[in-house]
N, C-alpha and C positions, 0 to 999 in steps of 0.2 A: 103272667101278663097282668099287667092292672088297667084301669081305666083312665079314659083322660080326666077325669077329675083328679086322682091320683099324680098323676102327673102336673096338673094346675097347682095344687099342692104343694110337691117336691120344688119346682120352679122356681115358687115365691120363694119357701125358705132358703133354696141352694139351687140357684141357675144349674141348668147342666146332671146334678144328680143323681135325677130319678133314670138317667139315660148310660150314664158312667160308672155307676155304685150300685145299681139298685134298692136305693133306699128304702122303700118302702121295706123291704126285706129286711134293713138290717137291725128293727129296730129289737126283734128278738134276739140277737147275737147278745144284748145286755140282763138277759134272764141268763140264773136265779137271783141277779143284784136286783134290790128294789127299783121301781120305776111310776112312779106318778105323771101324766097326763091328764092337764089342766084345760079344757078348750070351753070358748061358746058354742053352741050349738047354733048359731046364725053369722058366725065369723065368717065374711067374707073374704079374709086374707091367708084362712086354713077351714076349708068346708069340711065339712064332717064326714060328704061322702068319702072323702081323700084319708080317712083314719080308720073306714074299713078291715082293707085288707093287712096295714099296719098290725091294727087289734086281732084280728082273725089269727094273725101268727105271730104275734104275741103273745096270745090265751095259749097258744097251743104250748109254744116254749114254756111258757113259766106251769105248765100240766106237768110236761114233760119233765121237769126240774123237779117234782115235787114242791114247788112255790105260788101256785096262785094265788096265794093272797098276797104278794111282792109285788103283782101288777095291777096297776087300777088306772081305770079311764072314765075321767070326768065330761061330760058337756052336757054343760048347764043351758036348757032353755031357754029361749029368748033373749038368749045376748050374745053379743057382737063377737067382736077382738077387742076384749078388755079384760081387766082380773076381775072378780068381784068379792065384797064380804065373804061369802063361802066359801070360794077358790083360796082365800088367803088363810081362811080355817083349816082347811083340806090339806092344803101346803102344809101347816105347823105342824099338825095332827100326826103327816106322813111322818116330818122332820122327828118330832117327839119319837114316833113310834122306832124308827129306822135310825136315827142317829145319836139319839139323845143317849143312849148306854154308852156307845161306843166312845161319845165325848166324857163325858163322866167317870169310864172304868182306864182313860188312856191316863 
């Protein structure tokens, strides 16, 4: 069971959801593939309470996989719903790290 912020959460991104799928759940189904999570930490349109239980069993999965370092969760204090400077580092950084062989050795 998660919380209604959780559910405020699922809502905005995908009416219906968090009721239907339980999403919140399924975000570890994509461990041991890499996964970057980029948020503000004051986004009103995905609160952070709402990435909890996500991350809680996420961390778990990508343990479980022998991969946690393929998961990472960013939120950046004091900003909203927006990318910033460092989100868009964070992004290349992961892309570099995760895809960059992959494109180069195809």
């Amino acid at each position: 069971m998660f919380s209604s912020i959780s559910h405020q959460v699922w809502d905005r991104i995908a009416p219906g959801l968090a009721s239907q799928f339980d999403a919140p759940y399924t975000v570890s189904t994509i461990a041991p593939r890499p996964l970057l999570i980029l948020n503000g930490e004051d986004d009103p349109r995905c609160p952070i309470d709402g990435l909890k239980i996500p991350e809680l069993n996420a961390r778990k999965a990508w343990e479980e996989t022998n991969c946690p370092q393929n998961f990472k969760l960013i939120a950046q204090p004091g900003i909203g719903h927006q990318m910033t400077p460092l989100m868009v580092k964070e992004a290349s950084d992961w892309f570099d790290r995760f895809l960059k062989s992959t494109i180069t050795s195809a």
